[in-house]
Every structure is written in structure tokens, then in C-alpha cells.
C-alpha positions as semicolon CSV with decimal commas, in nm:
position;residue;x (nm);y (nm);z (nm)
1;X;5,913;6,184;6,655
2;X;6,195;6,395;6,763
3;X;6,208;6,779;6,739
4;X;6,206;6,872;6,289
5;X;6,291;6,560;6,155
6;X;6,009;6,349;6,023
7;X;6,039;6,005;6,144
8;X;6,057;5,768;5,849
9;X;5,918;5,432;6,019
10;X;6,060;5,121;5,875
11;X;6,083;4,702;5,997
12;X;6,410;4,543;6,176
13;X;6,618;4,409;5,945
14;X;6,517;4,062;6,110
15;X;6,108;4,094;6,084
16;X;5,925;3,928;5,807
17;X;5,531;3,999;5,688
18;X;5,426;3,672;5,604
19;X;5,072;3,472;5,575
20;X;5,005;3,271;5,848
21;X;4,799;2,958;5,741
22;X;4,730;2,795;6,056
23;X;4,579;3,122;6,174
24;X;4,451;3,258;5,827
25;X;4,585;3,584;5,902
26;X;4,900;3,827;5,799
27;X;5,154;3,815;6,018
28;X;5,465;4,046;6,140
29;X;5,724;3,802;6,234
30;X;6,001;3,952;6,469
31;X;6,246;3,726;6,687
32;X;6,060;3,517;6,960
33;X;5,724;3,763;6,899
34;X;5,403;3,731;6,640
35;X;5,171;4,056;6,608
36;X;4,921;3,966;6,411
37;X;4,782;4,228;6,176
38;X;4,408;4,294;6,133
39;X;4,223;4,521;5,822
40;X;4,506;4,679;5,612
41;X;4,825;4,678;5,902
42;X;5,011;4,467;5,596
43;X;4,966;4,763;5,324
44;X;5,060;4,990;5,585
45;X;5,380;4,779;5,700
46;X;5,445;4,760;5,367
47;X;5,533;5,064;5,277
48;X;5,715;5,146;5,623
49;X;6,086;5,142;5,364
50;X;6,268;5,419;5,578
51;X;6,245;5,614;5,295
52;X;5,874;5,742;5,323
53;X;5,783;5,958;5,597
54;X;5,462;5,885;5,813
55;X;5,303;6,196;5,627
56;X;5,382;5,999;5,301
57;X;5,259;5,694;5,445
58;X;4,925;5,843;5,506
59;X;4,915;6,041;5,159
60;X;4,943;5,746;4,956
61;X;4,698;5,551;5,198
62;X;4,436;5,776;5,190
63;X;4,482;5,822;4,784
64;X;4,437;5,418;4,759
65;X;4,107;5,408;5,041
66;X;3,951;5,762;5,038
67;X;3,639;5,583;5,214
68;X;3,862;5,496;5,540
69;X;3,977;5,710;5,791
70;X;4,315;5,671;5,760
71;X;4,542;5,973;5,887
72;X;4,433;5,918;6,233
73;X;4,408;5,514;6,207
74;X;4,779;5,466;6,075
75;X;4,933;5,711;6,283
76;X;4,800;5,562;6,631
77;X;4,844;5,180;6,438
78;X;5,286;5,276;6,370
79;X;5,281;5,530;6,735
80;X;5,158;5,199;6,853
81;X;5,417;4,935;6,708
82;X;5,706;5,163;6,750
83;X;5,675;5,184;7,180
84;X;5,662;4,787;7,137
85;X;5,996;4,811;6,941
86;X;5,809;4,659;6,605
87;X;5,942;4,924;6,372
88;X;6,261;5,140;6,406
């Protein structure tokens, strides 16, 4: 994140979430790249819109799983996925 401004994570405009069958798992399809997603990395994916914040992102997380960590968990998961160029 870059001085005040919240970063608002959101996908390429050419990556796709999709279930893989042949490897029973979610997927995060980007061009020539597969990251597949373990525990909840599709609910968190999915609401990386560019509209909600990472704060927001957490918020409504934590709201829907109060039994998970998940500030700390979703934070390092996006930090992580935006140095490998996954999310803008």
C-alpha cells in the first residue's frame, strides 16, 4: 500500500476462479500460471472487486467466520498474491 490511500485489491481483467476437477480444488486461472487456492482463498478472491478495501475485505470476513483468524490470515494471503502480480 502506498502512503493514505487504501489499496483496493482486485483480479486482472484476464484471471478466472474456477473449479478444477482433475485436481478437486479451486483454482485462480491467470495467463500461462495456476495458483491453486487452499481453505477459503476463493471467498477471499471473491470479493477482491476494486471497490472494497483490504480493511473491508477483512470486516466482512471476519463477520461471516468469527471462529478464524482472519485479519492477519487474509492480509499476508492478498500481500502475498499481489508481489506475484495475482491481483492488481
Amino acid at each position: 500500500m502506498t502512503g493514505d490511500v487504501p489499496w483496493r485489491p482486485r483480479l486482472p481483467a484476464s484471471a478466472l476462479l474456477r473449479r478444477d476437477r482433475t485436481r478437486d480444488a479451486d483454482v485462480l486461472l491467470l495467463p500461462e500460471r495456476v495458483v491453486v487456492l487452499h481453505g477459503s482463498g476463493w471467498a477471499v478472491l471473491d470479493l477482491c472487486d476494486g471497490v472494497r478495501t483490504v480493511d473491508e475485505v477483512v470486516t466482512r470476513l471476519t463477520a461471516e467466520h468469527p471462529e478464524h483468524g482472519v485479519p492477519d490470515d487474509v492480509i499476508s494471503f492478498l500481500d502475498r498474491l499481489r508481489k506475484e502480480g495475482c491481483l492488481r
